[in-house]
GUNUTOR-384368 format. One record per atom (N, C-alpha, C): residue in one letter; x, y, z. Coordinates in steps of 0.1 Angstrom, whole numbers, padded with zeros to 4 digits, always signed. Atoms other than C-alpha are relative to their C-alpha. Layout:
N
aXYZ ...
***
This chain:
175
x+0008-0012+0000 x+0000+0000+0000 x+0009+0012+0000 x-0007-0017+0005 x+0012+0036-0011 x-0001+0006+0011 x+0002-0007-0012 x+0018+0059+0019 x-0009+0014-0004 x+0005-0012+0003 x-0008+0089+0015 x+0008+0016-0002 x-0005-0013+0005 x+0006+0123+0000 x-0006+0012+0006 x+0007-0007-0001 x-0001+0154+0013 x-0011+0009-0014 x+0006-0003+0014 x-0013+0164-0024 x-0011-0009-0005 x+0010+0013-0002 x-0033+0130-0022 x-0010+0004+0013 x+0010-0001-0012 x-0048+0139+0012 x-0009+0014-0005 x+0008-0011+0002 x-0060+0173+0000 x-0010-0002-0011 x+0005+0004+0011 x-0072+0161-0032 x-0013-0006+0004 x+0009+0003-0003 x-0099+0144-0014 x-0006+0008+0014 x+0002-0012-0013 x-0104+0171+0020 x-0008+0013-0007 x+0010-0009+0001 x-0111+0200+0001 x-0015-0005-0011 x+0013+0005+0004 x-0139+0186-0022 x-0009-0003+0012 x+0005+0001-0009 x-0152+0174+0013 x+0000+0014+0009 x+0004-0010-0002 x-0151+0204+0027 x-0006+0009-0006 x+0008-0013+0007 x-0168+0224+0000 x-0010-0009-0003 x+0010+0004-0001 x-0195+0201+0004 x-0003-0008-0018 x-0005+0002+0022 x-0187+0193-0038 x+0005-0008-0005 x-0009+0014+0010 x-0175+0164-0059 x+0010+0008-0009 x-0006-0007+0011 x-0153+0189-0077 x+0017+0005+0002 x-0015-0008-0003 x-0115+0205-0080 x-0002+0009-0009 x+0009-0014+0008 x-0135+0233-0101 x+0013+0011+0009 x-0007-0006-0007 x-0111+0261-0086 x-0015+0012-0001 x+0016-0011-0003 x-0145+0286-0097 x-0008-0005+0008 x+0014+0004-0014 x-0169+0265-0075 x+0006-0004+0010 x-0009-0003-0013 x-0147+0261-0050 x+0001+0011+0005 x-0002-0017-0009 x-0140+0297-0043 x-0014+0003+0004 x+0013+0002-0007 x-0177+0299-0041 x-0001-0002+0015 x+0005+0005-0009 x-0179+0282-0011 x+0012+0007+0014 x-0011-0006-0007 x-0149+0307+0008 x-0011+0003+0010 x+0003-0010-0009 x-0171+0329+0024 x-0011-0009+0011 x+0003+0006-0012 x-0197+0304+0042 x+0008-0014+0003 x-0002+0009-0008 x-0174+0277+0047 x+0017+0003+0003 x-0016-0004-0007 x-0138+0290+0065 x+0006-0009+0004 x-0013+0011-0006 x-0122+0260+0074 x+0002-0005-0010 x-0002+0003+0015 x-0120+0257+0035 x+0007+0010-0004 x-0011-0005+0006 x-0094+0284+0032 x+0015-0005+0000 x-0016+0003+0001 x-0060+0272+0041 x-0002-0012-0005 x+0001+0010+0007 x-0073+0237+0029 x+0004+0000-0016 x+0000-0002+0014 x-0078+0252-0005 x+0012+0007-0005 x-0013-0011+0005 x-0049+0276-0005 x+0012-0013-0001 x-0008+0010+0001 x-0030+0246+0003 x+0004-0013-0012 x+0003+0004+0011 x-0042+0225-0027 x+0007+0007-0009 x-0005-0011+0008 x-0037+0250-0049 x+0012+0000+0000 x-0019+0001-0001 x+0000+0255-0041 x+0007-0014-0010 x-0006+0011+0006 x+0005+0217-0043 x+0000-0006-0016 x+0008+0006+0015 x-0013+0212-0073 x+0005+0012-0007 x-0003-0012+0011 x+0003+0242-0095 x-0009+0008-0006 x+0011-0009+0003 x-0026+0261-0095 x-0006+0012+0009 x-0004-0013-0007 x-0016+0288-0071 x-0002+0012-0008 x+0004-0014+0007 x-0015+0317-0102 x-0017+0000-0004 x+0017+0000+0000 x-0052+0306-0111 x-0008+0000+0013 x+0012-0006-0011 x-0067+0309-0078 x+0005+0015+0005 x-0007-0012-0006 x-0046+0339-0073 x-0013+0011-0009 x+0012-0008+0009 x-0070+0355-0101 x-0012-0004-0001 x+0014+0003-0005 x-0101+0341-0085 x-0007+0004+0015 x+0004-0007-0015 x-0098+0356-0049 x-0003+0011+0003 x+0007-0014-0002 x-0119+0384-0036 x+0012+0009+0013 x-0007-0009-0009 x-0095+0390-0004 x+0016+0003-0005 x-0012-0002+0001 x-0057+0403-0003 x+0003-0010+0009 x-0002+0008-0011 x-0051+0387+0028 x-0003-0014-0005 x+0000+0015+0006 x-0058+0355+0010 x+0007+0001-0007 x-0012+0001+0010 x-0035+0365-0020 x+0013-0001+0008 x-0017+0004-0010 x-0007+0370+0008 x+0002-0009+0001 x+0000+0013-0007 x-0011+0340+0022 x+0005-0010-0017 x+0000+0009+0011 x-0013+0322-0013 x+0018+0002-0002 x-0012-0002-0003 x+0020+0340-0018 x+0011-0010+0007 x-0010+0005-0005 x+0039+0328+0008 x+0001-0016+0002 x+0000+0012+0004 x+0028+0296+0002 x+0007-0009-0011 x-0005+0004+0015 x+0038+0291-0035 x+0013+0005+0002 x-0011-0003-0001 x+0070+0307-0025 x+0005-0012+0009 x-0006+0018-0007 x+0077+0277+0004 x-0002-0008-0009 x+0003+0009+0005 x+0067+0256-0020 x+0011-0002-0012 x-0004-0001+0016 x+0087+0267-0053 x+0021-0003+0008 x-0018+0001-0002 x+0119+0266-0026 x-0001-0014+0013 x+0002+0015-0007 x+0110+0229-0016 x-0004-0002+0014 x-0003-0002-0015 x+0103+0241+0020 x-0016+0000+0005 x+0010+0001-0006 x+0065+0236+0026 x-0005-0008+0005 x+0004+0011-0010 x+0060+0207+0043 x+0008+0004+0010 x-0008-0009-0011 x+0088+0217+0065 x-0002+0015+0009 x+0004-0008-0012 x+0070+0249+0075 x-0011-0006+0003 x+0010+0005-0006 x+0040+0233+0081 x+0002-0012+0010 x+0001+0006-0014 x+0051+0206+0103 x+0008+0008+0011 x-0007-0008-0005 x+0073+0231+0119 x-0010+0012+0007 x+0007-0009-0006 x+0044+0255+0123 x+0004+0016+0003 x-0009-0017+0008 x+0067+0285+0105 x-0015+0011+0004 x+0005-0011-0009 x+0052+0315+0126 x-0007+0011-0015 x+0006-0005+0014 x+0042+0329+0087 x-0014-0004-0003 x+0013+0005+0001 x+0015+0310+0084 x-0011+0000+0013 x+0008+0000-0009 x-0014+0309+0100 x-0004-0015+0008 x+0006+0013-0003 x-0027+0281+0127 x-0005-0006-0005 x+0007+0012+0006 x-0051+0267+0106 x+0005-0008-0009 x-0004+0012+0007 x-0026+0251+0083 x+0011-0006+0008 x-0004+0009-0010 x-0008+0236+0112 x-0009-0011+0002 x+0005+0013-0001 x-0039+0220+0120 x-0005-0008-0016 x-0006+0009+0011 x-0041+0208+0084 x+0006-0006-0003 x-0012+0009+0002 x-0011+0193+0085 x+0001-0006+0011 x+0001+0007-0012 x-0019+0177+0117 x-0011-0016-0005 x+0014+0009+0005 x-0053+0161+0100 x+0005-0008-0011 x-0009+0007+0011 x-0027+0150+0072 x+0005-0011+0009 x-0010+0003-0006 x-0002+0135+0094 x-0006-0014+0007 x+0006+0008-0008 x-0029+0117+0117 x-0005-0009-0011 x+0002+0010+0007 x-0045+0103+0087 x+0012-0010-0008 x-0011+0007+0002 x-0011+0091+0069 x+0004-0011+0006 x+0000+0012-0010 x-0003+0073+0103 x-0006-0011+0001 x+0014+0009-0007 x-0036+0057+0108 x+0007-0016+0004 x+0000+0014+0001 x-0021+0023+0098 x+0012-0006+0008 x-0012-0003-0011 x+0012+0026+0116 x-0006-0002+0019 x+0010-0005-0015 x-0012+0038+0148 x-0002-0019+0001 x+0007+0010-0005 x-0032+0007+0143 x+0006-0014-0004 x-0006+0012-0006 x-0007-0019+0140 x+0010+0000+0013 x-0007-0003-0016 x+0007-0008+0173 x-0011-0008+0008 x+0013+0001-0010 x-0026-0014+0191 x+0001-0012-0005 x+0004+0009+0000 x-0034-0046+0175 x+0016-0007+0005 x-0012+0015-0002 x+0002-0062+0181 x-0001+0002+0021 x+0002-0002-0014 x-0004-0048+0220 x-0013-0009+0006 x+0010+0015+0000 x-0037-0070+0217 x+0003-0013+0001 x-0003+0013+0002 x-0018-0096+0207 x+0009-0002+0013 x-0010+0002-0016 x+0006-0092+0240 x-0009-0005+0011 x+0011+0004-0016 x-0028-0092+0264 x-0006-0013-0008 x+0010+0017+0002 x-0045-0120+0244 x+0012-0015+0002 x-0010+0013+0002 x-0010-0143+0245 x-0003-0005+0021 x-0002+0001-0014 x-0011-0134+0284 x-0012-0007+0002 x+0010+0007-0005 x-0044-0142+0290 x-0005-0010-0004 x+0004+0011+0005 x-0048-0171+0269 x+0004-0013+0011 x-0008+0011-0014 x-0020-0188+0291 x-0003+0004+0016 x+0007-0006-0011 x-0036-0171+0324 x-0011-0010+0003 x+0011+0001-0003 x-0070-0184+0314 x-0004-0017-0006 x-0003+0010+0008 x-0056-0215+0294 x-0011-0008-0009 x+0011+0004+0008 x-0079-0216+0262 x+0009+0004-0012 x-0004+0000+0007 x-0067-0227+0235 x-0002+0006-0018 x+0001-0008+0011 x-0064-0213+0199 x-0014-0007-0009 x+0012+0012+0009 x-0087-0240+0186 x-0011+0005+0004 x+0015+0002-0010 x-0116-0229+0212 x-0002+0018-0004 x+0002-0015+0004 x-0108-0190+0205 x-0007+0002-0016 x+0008-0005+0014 x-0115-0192+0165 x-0013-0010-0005 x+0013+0002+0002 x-0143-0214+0172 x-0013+0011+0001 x+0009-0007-0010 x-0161-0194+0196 x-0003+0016-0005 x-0001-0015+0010 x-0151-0162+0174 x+0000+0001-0010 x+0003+0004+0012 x-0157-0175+0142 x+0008+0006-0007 x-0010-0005+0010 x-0122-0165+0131 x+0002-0014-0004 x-0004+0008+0009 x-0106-0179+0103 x+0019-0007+0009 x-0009+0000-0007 x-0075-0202+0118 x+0010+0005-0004 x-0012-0008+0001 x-0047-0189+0097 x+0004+0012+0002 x+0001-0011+0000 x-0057-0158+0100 x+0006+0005+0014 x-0005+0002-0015 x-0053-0162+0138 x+0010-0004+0008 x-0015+0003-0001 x-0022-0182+0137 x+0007+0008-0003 x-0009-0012+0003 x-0007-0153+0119 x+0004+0008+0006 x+0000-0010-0011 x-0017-0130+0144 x+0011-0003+0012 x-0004+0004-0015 x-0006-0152+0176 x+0011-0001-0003 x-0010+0010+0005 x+0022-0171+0162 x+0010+0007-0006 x-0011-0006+0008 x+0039-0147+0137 x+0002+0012+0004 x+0005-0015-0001 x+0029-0116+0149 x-0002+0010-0010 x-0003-0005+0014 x+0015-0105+0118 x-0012+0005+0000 x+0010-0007-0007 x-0007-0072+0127 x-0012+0003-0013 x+0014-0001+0010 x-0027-0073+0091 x-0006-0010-0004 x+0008+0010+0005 x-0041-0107+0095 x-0016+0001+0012 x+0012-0009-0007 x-0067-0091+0119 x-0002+0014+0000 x-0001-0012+0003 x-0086-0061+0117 x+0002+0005+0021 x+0005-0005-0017 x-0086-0039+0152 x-0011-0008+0011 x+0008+0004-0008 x-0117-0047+0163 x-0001-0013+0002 x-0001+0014-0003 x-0112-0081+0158 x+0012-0005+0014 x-0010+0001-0011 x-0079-0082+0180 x-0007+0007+0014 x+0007-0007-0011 x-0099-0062+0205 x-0009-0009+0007 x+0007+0009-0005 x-0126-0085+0206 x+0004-0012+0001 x-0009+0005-0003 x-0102-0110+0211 x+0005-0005+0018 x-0006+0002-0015 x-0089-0101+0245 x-0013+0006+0008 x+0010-0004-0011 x-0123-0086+0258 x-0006-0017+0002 x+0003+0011+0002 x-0135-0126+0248 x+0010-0008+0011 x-0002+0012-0005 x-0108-0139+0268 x+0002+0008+0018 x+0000-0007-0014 x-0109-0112+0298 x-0014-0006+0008 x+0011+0006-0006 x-0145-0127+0302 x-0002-0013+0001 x+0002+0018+0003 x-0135-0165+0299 x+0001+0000+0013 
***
């Protein structure tokens, strides 16, 4: 699996925030004035996407052309991810937390093979605590056995999803 892009994350964010199936840069701007957590999203886009001078000649404020500005300028001198995780005092908060909502989503999968291999620590413990065998667990949980072997055995955190490794050790916290 491809690690998500910030160019990729936006690509599907601002359409969701402008409530719109579109990367229209005209029906997009539309939707500036009632929906504001759709400016640094969009200014952001824009940038990544090389279409910074066309929204430049579609915005009603300055204060939005600045910003676009110093955006396309971090950008053109390879330095805008760098101020955004860095949270460069230039920019405004809100594309910190855009680059937060990137960052979190990118991880996700990272995050949740932590958690599930930490499942797999409490379900090894309590299996041998509560002494129930693997045979009796993917009955009783109508998992598939390799799938389960993988888990226990290899520690191999994408042959279950979360909630399965979850419901897992709450199944054997109640044996």
């Amino acid at each position: 699996m491809r690690q998500l892009t910030l160019k990729g994350y936006l690509d599907s964010y601002v359409p969701y925030l402008a409530g719109e199936d579109t990367h229209a840069l005209t029906r997009l701007v539309r939707h500036l004035e009632d929906e504001p957590r759709l400016v640094a999203p969009l200014l952001l886009w824009a940038t990544v996407r090389g279409r910074g001078d066309r929204l430049t000649s579609l915005l009603l404020s300055d204060d939005h052309r600045r910003e676009l500005e110093v955006l396309m300028s971090l950008e053109s001198d390879s330095l805008l991810e760098k101020a955004l995780a860095e949270e460069d005092p230039r920019l405004r908060p809100e594309y910190a937390k855009v680059w937060r909502s990137f960052v979190a989503r990118r991880d996700t999968h990272h995050r949740d093979a932590e958690l599930k291999l930490e499942a797999r620590r409490q379900v090894l413990a309590l299996a041998r605590e509560k002494n129930v065998s693997r045979y009796r667990m993917a009955r009783d949980l109508n998992l598939n056995d390799g799938n389960l072997h993988a888990f226990l055995a290899q520690g191999k955190a994408s042959a279950l999803s979360l909630e399965r490794a979850f419901e897992l050790v709450e199944y054997l916290k109640a044996a």
